[in-house]
C-alpha positions as CSV (number, residue, x, y, z in Angstrom):
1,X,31.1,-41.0,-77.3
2,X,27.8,-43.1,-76.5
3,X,26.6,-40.5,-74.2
4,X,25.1,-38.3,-76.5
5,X,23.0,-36.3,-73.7
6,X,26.9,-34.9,-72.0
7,X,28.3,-32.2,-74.3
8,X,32.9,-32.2,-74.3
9,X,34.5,-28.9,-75.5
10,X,37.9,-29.8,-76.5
11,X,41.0,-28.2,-74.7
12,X,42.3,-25.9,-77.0
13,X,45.5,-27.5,-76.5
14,X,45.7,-30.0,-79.5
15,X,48.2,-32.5,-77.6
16,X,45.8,-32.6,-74.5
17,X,44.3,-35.6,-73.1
18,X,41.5,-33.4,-71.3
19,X,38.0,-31.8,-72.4
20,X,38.1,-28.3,-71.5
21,X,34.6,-28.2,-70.3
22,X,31.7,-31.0,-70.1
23,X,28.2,-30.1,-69.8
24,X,25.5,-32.2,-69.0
25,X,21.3,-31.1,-68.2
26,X,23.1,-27.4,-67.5
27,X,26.1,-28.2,-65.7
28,X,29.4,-27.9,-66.5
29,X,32.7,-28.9,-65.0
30,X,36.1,-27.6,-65.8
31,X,39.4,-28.2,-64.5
32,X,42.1,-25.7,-65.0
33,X,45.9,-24.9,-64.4
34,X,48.0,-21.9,-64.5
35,X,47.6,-21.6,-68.4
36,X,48.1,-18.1,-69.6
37,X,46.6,-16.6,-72.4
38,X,48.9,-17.9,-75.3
39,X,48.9,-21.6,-73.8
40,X,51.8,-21.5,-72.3
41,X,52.1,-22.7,-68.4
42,X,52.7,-19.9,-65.5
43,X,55.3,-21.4,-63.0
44,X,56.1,-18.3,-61.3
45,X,54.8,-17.4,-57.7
46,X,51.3,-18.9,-56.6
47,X,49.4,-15.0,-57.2
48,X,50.5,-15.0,-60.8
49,X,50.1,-19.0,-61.2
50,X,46.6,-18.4,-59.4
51,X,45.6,-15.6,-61.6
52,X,46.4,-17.9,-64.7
53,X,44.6,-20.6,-63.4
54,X,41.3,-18.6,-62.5
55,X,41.8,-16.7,-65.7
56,X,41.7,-20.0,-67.5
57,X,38.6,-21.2,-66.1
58,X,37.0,-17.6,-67.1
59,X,37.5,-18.0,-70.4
60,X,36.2,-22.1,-70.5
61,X,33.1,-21.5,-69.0
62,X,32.3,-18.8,-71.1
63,X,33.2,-20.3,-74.1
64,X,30.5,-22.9,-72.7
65,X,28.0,-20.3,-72.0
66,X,28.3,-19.6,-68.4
67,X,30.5,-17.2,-66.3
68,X,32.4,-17.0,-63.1
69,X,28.7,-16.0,-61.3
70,X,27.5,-19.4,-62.3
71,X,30.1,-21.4,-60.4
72,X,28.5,-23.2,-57.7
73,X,31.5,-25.5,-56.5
74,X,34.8,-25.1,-56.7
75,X,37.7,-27.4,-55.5
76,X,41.4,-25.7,-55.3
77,X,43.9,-28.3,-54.9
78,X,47.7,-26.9,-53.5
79,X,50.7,-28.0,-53.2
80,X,51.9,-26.0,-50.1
81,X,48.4,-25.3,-47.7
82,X,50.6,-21.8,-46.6
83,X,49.3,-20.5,-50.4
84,X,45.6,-20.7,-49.4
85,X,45.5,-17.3,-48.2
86,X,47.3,-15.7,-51.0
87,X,45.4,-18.1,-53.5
88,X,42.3,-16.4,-51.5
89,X,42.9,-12.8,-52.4
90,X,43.5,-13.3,-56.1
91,X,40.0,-15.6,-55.7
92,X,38.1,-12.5,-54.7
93,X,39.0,-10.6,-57.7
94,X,37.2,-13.8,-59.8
95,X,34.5,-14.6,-57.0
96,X,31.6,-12.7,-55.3
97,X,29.0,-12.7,-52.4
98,X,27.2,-15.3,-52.3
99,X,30.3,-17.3,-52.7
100,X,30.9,-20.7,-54.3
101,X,30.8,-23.9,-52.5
102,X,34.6,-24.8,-52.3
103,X,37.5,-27.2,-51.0
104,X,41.1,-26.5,-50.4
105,X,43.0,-29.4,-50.4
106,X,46.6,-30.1,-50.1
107,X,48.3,-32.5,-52.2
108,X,51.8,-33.5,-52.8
109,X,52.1,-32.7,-56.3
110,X,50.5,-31.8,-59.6
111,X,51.0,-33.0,-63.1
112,X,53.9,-30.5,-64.0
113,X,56.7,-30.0,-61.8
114,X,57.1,-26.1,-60.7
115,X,52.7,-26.3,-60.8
116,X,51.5,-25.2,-57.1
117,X,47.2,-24.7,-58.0
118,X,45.0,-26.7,-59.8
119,X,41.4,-25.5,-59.5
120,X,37.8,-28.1,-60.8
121,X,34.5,-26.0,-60.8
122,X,31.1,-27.0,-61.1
123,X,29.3,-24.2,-62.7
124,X,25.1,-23.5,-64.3
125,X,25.1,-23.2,-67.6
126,X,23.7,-19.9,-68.6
């Protein structure tokens, strides 16, 4: 890569086309989907593929050196706008006062058929 002054961390998924994290001047920015622990995808209900999901983007940003406290923007993409409120209470259990900036959007679909969240953050390194 020519940009020497952006940092990638590889998804640990060897067959994936996506950095896990990228950092640059002290911010990073992540997307994640409901991956659980063992790499496998979640395509159960939206609370347990939510839980995945915000589980996932735990773990990347502190294997980049920041935490869920550091996120400063978040953008949640659905594919049915009735799971924002249930996508909401499992996002308090990862998120505090003062919130993250964030976005809900609805969308059609997602890369994998079953998916319902996909969540990018914007988060301080740190």
């Amino acid at each position: 890569m020519a940009n020497q002054d952006i940092a990638f961390l590889p998804d640990p998924d060897a067959d994936s086309i996506s950095s896990d994290v990228a950092g640059f001047a002290g911010l990073l920015v992540s997307t994640q989907i409901p991956t659980r622990a063992d790499g496998s995808l979640e395509l159960g209900g939206i609370v347990e593929q939510s839980e995945c999901t915000l589980q996932a983007l735990k773990v990347a940003l502190e294997r980049a050196g920041s935490s869920m406290d550091r996120v400063m923007h978040l953008t949640i993409y659905l594919t049915d706008m009735a799971d924002r409120a249930a996508f909401n209470e499992v996002y308090k259990r990862f998120f505090a006062k003062p919130w993250p900036v964030r976005a809900a959007i609805g969308v059609a679909a997602l890369a994998v058929a079953g998916m319902r969240v996909e969540v990018t953050a914007m988060a301080a390194k740190g």
